[in-house]
GUFITOR-580252 format. One record per residue (C-alpha): x, y, z; residue in three letters. Coordinates in steps of 0.2 Angstrom, whole numbers. Layout:
residues N
PT       u       v       w   resn
PT       X       Y       Z    Ala
...
***
This chain:
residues 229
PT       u       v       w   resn
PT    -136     122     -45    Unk
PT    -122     113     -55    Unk
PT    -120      93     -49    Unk
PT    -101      88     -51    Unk
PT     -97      80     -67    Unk
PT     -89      63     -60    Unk
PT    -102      50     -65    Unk
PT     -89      46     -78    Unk
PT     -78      37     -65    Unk
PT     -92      24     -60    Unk
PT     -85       8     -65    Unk
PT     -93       0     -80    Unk
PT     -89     -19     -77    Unk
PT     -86     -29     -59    Unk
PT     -72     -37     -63    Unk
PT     -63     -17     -64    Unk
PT     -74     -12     -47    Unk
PT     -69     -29     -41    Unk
PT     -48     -26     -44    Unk
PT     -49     -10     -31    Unk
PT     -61     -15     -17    Unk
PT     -54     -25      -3    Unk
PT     -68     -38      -5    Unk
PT     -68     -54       2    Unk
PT     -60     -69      -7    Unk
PT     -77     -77      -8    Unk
PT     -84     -62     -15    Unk
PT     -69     -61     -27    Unk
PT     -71     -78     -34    Unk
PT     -90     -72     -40    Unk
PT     -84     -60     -50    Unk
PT     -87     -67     -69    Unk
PT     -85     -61     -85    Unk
PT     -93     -46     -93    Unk
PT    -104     -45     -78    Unk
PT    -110     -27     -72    Unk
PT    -107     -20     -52    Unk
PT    -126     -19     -48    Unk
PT    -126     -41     -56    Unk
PT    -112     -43     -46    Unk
PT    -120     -34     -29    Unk
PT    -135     -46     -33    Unk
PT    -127     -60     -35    Unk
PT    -118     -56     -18    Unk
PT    -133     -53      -8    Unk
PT    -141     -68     -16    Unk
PT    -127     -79      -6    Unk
PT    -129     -69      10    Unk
PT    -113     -59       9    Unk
PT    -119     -42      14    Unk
PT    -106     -32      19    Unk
PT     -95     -35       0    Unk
PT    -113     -31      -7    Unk
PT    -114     -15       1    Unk
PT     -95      -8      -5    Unk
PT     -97     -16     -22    Unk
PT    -115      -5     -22    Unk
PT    -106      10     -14    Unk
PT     -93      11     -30    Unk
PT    -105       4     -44    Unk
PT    -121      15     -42    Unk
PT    -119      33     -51    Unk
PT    -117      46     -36    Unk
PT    -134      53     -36    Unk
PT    -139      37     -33    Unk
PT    -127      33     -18    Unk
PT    -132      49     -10    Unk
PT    -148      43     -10    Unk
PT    -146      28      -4    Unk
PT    -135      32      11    Unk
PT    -148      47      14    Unk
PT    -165      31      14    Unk
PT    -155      22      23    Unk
PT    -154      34      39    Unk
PT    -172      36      37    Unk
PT    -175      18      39    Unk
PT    -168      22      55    Unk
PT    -171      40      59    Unk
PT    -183      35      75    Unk
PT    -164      31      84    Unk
PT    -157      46      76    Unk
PT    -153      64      85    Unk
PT    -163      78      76    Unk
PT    -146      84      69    Unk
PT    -144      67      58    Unk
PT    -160      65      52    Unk
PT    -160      85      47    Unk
PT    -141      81      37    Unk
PT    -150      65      30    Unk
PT    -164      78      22    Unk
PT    -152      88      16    Unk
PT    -143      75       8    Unk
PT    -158      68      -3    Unk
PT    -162      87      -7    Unk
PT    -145      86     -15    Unk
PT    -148      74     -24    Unk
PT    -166      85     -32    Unk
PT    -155     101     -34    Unk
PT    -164     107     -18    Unk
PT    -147     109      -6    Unk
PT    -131     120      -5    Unk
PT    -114     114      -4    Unk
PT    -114     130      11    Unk
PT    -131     119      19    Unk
PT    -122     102      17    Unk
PT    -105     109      27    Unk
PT    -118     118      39    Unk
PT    -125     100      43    Unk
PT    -108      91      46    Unk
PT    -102     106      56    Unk
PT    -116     102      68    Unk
PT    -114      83      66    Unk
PT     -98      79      66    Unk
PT    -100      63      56    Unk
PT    -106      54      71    Unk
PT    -120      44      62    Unk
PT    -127      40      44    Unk
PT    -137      53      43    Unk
PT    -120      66      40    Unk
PT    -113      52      32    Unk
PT    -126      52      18    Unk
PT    -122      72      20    Unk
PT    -102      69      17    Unk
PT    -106      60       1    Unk
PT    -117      71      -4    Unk
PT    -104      85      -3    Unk
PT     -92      75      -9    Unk
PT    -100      71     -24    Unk
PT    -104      88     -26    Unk
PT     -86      94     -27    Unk
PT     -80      80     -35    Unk
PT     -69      75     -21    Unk
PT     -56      61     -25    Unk
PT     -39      51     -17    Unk
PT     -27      54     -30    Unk
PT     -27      64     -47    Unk
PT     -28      58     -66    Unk
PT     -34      40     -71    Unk
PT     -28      34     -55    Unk
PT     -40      44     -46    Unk
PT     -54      37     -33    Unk
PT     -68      45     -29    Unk
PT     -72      47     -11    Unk
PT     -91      48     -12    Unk
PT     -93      30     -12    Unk
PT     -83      27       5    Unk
PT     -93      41      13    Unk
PT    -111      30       6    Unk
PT    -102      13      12    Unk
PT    -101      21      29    Unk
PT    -120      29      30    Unk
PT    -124      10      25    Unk
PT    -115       2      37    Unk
PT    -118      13      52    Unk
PT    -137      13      49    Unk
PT    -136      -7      47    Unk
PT    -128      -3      63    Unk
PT    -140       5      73    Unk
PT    -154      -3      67    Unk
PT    -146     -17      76    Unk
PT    -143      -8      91    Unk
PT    -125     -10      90    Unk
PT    -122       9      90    Unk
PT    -132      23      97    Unk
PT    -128      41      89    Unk
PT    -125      54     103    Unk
PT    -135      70     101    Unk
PT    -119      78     105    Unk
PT    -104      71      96    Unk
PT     -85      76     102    Unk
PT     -72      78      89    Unk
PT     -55      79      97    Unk
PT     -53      95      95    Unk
PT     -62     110      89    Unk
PT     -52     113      74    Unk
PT     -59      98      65    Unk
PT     -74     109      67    Unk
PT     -69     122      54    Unk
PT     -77     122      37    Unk
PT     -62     119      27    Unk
PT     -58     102      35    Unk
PT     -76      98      34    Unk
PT     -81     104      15    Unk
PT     -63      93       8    Unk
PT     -56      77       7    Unk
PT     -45      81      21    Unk
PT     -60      73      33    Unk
PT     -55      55      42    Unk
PT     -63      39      30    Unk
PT     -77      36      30    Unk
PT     -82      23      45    Unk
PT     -85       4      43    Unk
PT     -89     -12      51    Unk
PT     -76     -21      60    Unk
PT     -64     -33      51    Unk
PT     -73     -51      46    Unk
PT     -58     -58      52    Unk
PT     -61     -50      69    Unk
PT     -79     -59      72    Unk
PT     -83     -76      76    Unk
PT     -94     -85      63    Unk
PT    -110     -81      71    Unk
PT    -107     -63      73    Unk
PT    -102     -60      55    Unk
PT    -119     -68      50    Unk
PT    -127     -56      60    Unk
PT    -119     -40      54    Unk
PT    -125     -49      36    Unk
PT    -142     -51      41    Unk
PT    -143     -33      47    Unk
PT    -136     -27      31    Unk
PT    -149     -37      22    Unk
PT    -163     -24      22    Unk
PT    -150     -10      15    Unk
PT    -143     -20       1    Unk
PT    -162     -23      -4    Unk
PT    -164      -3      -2    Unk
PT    -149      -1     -14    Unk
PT    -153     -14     -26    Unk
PT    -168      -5     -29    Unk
PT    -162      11     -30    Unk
PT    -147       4     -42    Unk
PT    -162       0     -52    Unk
PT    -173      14     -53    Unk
PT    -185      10     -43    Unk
PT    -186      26     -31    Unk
PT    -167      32     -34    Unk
PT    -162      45     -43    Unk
PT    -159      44     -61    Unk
***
């Protein structure tokens, strides 16, 4: 099986990550010279600010990697996780060995529904698999990353207790069920925390310290250190 030849679109440098993320100012003004995404994510997590280390990651790791970050990161919480999840977060990492189908990946999300990080991880899987981006030519973005961003974020999330999967999930309709919408970039963005400006001071250091375990997770993938080369 064939991985999709995108790793060429990973940003080489923060500061060209940086221009198309809608990071925080704060994160923005830490963005320095000939510094690289994975120095910039761990110079964001080094100052507490979580949730921009987590989309900077997203973009700035190759997509095997991503995909097996967002995948770990529903195992960390897979004891809250329907059976479904867990099994699309499985199939994900096997993706990311050469072990999994694009047909087993759209299998997974047909049963999920994106309802959790576990499908998630399997949405970016599958993205990455077929290449999947917003826009054509050098202005093209991939959508893999958004698709890890949300596996992150909702797993931060239920780790929390701030979101509890359904074993069940609806869609609105049953049309959004169908393969063709599920295997292309036609599905919704991938989910992510509220806005910062939305949250009281307190809460928005919660949702940072609840990242915090993740961003470690992905620093160390990032890094080598069980990811995917």
């Amino acid at each position: 099986m064939a991985f999709a030849a995108i790793s060429g679109m990973v940003p080489t440098s923060a500061a060209s990550l940086a221009s198309r993320l809608p990071l925080t100012p704060q994160a923005q003004a830490l963005v320095a010279p000939g510094q690289s995404p994975i120095q910039l994510a761990q110079t964001l997590a080094a100052q507490g600010m979580n949730r921009d280390a987590v989309s900077v990651l997203a973009s700035g790791m190759q997509p095997k990697q991503g995909v097996s970050w967002a995948a770990a990161s529903a195992k960390m919480v897979e004891a809250k996780l329907p059976p479904g999840e867990v099994k699309a977060a499985e199939l994900a990492q096997s993706w990311t060995q050469g072990q999994a189908t694009e047909g087993q990946l759209t299998s997974a999300l047909q049963q999920t529904q994106l309802a959790g990080p576990g499908s998630w991880s399997a949405q970016a899987a599958l993205w990455s698999q077929q290449g999947a981006t917003l826009g054509t030519g050098a202005g093209a973005t991939p959508l893999a990353p958004k698709a890890v961003e949300g596996a992150v974020n909702l797993a931060a999330s239920v780790k929390a207790g701030a979101l509890q999967v359904p074993a069940t999930p609806q869609l609105p309709s049953a049309t959004a069920l169908a393969a063709p919408q599920i295997a292309t970039p036609q599905v919704p963005s991938a989910p992510t925390m509220v806005s910062l400006d939305q949250l009281t001071p307190p809460q928005v250091k919660a949702m940072n310290d609840a990242l915090a375990p993740f961003v470690q997770l992905g620093l160390k993938i990032a890094g080598g250190a069980g990811g995917i080369a």
